[in-house]
C-alpha positions in Angstrom: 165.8 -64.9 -45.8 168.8 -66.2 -46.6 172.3 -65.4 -44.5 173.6 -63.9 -48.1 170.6 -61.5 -48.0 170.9 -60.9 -44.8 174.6 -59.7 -45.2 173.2 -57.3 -48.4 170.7 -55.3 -46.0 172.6 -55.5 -42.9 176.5 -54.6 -43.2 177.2 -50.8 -44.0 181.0 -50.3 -44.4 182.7 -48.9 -47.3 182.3 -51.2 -50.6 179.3 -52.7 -49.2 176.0 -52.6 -51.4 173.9 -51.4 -48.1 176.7 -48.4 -47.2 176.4 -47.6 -50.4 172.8 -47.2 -50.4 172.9 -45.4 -46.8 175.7 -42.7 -47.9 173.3 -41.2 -50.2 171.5 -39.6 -47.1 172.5 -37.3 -44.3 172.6 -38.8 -41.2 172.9 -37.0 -37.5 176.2 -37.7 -35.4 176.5 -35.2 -32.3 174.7 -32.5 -30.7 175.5 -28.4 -31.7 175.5 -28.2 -28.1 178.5 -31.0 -26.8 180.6 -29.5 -30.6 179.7 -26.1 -29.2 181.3 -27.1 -25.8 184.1 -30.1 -27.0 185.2 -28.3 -30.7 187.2 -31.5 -31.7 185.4 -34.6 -31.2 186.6 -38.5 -32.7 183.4 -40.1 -34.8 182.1 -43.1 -36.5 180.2 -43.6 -39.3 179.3 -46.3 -41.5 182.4 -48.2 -40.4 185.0 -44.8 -40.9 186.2 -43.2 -38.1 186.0 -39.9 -38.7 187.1 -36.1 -36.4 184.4 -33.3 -36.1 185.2 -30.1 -34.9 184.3 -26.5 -35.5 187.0 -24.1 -36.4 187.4 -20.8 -34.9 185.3 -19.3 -37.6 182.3 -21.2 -36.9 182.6 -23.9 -39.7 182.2 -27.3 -39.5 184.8 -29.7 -40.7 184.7 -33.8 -40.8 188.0 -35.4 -41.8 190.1 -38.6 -41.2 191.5 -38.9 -38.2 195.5 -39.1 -39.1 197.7 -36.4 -40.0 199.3 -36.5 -43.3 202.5 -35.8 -42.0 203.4 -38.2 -38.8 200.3 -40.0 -38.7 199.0 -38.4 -35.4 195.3 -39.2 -34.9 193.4 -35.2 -35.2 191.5 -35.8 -32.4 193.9 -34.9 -29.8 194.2 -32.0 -32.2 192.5 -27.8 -31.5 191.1 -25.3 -33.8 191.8 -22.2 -34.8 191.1 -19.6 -37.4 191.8 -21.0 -40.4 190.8 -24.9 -39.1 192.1 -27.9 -37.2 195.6 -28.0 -36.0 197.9 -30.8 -35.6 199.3 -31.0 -31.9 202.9 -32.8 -33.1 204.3 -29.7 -35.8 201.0 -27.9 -36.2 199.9 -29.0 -40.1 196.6 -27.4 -40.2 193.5 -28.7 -42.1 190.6 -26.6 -43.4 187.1 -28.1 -43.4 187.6 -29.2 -47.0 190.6 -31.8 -45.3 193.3 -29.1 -47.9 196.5 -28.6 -45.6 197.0 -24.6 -45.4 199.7 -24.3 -42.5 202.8 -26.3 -42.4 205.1 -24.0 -39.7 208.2 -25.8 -40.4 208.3 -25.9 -43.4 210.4 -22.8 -45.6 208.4 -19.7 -46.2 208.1 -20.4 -49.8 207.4 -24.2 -49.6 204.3 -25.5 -51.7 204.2 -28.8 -50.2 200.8 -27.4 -48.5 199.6 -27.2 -51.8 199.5 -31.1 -52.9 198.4 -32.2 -49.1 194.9 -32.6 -48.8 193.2 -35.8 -46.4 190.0 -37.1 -46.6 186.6 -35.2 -45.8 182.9 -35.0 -46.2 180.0 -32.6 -45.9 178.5 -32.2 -42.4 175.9 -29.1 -41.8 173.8 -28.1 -38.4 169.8 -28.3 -38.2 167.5 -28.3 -34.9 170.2 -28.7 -32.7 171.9 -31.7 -34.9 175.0 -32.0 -36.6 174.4 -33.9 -39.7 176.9 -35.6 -42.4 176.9 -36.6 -45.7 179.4 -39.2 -46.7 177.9 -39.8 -50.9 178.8 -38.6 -53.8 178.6 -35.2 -54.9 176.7 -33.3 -55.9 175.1 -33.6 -52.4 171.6 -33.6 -51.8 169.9 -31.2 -49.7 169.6 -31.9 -46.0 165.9 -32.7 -45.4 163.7 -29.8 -43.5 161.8 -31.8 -41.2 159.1 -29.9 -39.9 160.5 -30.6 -36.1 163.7 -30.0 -37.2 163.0 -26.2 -38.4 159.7 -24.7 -36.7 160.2 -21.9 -34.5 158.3 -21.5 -30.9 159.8 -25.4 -30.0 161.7 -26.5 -26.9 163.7 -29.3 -27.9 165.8 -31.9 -26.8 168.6 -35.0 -27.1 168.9 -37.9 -26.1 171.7 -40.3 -27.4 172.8 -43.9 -26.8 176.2 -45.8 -29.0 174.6 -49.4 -28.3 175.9 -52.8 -29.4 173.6 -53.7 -32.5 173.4 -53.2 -35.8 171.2 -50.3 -37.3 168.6 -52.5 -39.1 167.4 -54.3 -35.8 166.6 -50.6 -34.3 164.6 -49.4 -37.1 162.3 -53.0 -37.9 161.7 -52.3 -34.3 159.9 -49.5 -35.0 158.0 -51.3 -38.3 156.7 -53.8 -35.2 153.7 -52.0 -33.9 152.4 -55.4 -31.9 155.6 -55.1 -30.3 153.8 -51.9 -27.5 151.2 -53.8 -26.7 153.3 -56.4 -25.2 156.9 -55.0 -24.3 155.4 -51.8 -23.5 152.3 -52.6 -22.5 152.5 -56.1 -20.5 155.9 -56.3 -20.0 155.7 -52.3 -18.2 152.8 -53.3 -16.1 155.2 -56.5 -15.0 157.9 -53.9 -14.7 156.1 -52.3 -12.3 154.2 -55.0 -10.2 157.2 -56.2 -9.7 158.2 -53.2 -7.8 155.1 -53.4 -5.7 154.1 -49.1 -7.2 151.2 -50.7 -10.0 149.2 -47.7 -9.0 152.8 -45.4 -10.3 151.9 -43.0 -12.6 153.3 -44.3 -15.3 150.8 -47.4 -15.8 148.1 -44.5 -16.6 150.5 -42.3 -18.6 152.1 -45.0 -20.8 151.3 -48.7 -19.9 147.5 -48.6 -20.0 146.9 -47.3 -23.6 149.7 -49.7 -24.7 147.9 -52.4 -23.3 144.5 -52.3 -26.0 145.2 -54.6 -28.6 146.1 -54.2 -32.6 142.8 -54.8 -34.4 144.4 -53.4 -38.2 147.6 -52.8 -38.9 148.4 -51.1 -42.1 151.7 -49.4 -44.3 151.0 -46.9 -46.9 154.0 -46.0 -49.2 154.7 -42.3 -49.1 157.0 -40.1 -50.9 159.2 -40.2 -48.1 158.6 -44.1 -46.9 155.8 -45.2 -45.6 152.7 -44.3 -43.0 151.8 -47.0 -40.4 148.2 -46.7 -39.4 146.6 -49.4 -36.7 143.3 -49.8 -35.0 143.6 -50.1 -31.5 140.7 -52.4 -29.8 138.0 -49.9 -29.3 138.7 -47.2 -32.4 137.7 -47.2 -35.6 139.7 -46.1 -39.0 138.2 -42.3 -38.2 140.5 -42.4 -34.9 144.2 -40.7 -35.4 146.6 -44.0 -34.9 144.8 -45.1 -38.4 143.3 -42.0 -40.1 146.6 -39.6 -39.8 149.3 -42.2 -38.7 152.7 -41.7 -37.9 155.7 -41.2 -40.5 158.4 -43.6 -40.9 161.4 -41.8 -43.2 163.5 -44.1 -45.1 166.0 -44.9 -44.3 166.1 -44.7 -40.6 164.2 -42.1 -39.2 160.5 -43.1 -37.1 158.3 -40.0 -35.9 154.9 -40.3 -33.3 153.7 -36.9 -33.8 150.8 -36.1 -31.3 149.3 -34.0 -29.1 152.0 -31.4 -29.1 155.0 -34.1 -29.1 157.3 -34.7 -31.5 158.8 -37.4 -30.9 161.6 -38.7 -33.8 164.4 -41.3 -33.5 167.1 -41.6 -35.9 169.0 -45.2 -36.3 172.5 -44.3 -37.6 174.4 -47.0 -38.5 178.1 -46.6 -36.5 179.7 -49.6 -37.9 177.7 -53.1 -38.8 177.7 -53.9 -35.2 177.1 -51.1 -33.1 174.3 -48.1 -33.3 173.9 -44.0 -32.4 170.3 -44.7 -31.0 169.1 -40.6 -30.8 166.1 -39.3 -29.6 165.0 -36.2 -30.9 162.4 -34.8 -28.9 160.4 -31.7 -30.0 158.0 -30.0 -27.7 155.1 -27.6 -29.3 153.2 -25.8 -27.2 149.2 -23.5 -27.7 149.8 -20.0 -28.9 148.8 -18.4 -25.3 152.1 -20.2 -23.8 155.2 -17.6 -23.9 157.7 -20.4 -24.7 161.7 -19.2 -23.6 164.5 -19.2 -26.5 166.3 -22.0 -26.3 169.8 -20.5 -27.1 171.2 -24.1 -26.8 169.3 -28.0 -27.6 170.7 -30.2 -24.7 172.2 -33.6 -25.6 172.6 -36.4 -23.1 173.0 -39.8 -22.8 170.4 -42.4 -22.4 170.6 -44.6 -19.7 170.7 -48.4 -21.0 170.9 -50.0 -17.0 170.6 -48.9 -13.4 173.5 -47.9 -11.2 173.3 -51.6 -10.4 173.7 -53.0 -13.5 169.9 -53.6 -14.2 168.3 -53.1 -17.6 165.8 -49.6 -16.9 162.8 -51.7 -17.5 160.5 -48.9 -16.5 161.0 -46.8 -19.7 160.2 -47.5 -23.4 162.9 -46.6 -24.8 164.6 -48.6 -22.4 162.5 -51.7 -22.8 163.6 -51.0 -26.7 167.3 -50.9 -26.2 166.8 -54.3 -24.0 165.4 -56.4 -26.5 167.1 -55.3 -29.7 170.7 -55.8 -27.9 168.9 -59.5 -26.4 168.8 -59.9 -30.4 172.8 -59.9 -30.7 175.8 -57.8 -32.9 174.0 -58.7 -35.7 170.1 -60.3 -35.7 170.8 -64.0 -37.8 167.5 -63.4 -39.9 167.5 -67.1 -41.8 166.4 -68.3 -38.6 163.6 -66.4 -38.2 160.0 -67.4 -37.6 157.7 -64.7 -38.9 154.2 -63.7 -38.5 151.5 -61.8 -40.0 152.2 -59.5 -37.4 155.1 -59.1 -39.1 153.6 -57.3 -41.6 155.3 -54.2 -41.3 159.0 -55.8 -40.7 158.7 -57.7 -44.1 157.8 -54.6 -46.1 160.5 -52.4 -44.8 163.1 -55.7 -45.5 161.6 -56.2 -49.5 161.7 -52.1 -50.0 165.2 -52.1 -48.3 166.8 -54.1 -50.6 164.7 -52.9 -53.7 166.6 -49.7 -52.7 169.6 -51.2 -52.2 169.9 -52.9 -55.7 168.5 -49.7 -57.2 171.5 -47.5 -56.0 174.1 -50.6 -57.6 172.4 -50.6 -61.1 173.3 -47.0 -61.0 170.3 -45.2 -59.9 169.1 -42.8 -57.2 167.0 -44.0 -54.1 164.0 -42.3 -52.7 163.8 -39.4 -50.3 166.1 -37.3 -51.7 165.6 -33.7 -51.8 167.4 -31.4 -54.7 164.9 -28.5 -55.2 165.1 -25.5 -52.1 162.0 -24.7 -53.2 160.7 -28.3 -51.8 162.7 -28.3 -49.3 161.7 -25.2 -47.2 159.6 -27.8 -44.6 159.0 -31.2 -45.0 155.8 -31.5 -43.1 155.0 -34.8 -41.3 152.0 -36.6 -40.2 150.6 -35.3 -36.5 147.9 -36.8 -34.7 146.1 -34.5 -31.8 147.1 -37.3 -29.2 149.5 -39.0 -28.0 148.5 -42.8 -27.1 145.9 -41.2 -24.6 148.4 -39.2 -23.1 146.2 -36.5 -22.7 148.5 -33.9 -24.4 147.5 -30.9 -26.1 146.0 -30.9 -29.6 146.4 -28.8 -32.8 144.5 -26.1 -31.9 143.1 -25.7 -28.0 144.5 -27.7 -24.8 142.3 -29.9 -23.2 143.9 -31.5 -20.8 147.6 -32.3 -18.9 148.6 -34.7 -16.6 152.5 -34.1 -15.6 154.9 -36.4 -16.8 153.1 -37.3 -20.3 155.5 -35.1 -22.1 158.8 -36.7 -21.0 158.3 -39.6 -18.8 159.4 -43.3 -19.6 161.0 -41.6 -23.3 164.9 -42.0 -22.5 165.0 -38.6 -20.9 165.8 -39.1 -17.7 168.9 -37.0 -17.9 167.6 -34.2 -19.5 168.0 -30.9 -17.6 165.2 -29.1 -19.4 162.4 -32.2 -18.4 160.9 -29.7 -15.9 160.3 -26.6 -18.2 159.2 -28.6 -20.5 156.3 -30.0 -18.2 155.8 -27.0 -16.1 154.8 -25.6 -19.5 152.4 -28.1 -20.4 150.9 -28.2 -17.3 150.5 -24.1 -17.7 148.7 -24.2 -20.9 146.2 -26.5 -19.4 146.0 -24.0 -16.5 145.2 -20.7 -18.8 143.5 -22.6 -21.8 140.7 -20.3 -23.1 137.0 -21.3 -23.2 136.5 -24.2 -25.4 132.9 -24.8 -26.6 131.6 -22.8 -23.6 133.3 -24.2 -20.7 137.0 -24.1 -19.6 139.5 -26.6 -20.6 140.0 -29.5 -17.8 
């Protein structure tokens, strides 16, 4: 690759050919819950910073930042009926960015009228506040299944971290990568401790540890599948046979065993990412799950109160090596692999995307028909890496901590309900094939 091609798939600000591309799509920015609780909160996307809030009314509303009138950033700003008001003389913007208050000026004054700053499209969805910063008409915002199914505990987990967006998401086109930074590198992690019989080697280091016997991408209407053969499977197993989704742009699930676990890779500026974990949590129909009035969002811890990188979590381990990668990866210097496989696919397809959106046409993945677009259903396996979680249909086993453990979401206040759950559909599984579940 050369450094000119790396620049095309890699920088995302206005005028560039890959913003361009990534504007078509909606992309998630804060939690329901922290808008619910802050109402005016500074953003930045794609290289524009940007003010969300929620007026008093319940609407959403992303503009620029600066007042028309004296320049005063909006973020310092407060809602009320009609939208976001000014601190300094009280200009007021509705969500569409059209000034409709100006209390000093006459009565009869239509300077209102010709004010408008700029704005963009931003809509809530399983707990998310998404934007759309293309042209118009917009697309539909996507109905992923664990974005939209009812009966789900959910949660956020969020980090801003120093890289750009395309090293986070060829992480995820890496599958070799678990078997050693999550598989060796954890069971150094904690040997180095002195704990190697902690719960976490059986939870999440051991299955990483089999190696990659096949690893394949299918194209999909939506991006591609990945499917691999773990040393001791075969192509009927789940990790080859149903796979887990990757949705272009920037979106990775690993659907299994009652887990949904996605992560978005939204592009903040060409040097600096929202890493967000969305986790979704399904749970057997003889499990009375709570209403979550509320999806928690949090931050994800990147190092230890002593400055140490959390090497003892997978997300963690993630965040580590793609910021050890620098602002920006320098891809001409590369060495690649056929491990690689999946890395160069996503890369060609990026900027076949890319080129297609300059010569004037529309890139993949794009939903315009609410008939379509009721649930986007995604691939689901009935495990989880061995975890031991439940399947589609009947609970077989639960070992606590599976759900939630070494996933970023150490801060979540809901991690306990979330596993006391699991490990009470284990407890009052029905018979299964004549004997109780485990």
């Amino acid at each position: 690759m050369t450094p000119e091609e790396n620049d095309l798939i890699t920088r995302v600000g206005p005028g560039t050919q890959g913003g361009e591309l990534l504007r078509r799509y909606w992309h998630p920015i804060m939690g329901s819950s922290e808008l619910n609780r802050r109402k005016v909160i500074p953003v930045r996307l794609m290289g524009e910073d940007l003010v969300l809030f929620r007026d008093q009314s319940g609407k959403l509303g992303l503009v620029e930042p600066q007042c028309a009138h004296r320049r005063v950033d909006l973020s310092t700003g407060f809602v009320v009926e009609e939208g976001l008001k000014c601190p300094y003389h009280g200009w007021t913007y509705d969500t569409t960015g059209q000034c409709v208050a100006q209390p000093g000026e006459p009565a009869d004054s239509q300077l209102k009228d010709r004010v408008r700053i700029k704005s963009y499209i931003a809509e809530e969805l399983g707990g998310l506040v998404f934007a759309y910063m293309g042209p118009l008409p917009a697309p539909l915002l996507p109905r992923w299944d664990f974005l939209v199914d009812d009966g789900m505990l959910r949660q956020i987990g969020y980090v801003i971290a120093p890289f750009n967006w395309l090293q986070a998401i060829e992480n995820s086109y890496d599958a070799v990568h678990a078997e050693i930074l999550h598989g060796q590198f954890f069971k150094h992690a904690l040997d180095r401790r002195g704990d190697p019989s902690d719960a976490k080697y059986e939870i999440n280091v051991a299955p990483m540890l089999r190696k990659h016997q096949e690893i394949r991408y299918d194209r999909t209407d939506y991006g591609f599948i990945r499917r691999v053969v773990l040393e001791g499977d075969g192509k009927s197993a789940d990790l080859f046979n149903v796979g887990h989704g990757k949705v272009f742009p920037n979106l990775t699930t690993v659907n299994g065993g009652g887990t949904c676990t996605s992560t978005f890779q939204v592009p903040v500026d060409d040097t600096h990412t929202l890493y967000l974990g969305h986790r979704g949590y399904r749970y057997p129909d003889w499990v009375t799950v709570p209403k979550q009035t509320e999806v928690p969002w949090f931050e994800i811890p990147i190092k230890d109160e002593k400055g140490n990188w959390i090497d003892d979590d997978i997300v963690g381990q993630d965040l580590m090596v793609m910021m050890a990668q620098g602002p920006i990866l320098d891809r001409s210097k590369e060495v690649l692999g056929t491990t690689d496989v999946g890395v160069v696919q996503f890369r060609r397809f990026l900027k076949e995307q890319i080129l297609k959106v300059r010569d004037g046409g529309e890139p993949i993945n794009l939903y315009r028909d609410p008939a379509k677009n009721r649930r986007l259903e995604l691939p689901h396996s009935k495990n989880f890496y061995d975890r031991g979680v439940f399947g589609e249909t009947k609970a077989v086993s639960y070992r606590r901590g599976s759900a939630t453990g070494a996933l970023g979401m150490q801060n979540s206040p809901i991690n306990e309900l979330v596993e006391d759950l699991y490990e009470q559909a284990a407890r009052d599984a029905p018979l299964i094939g004549g004997r109780e579940a485990a």
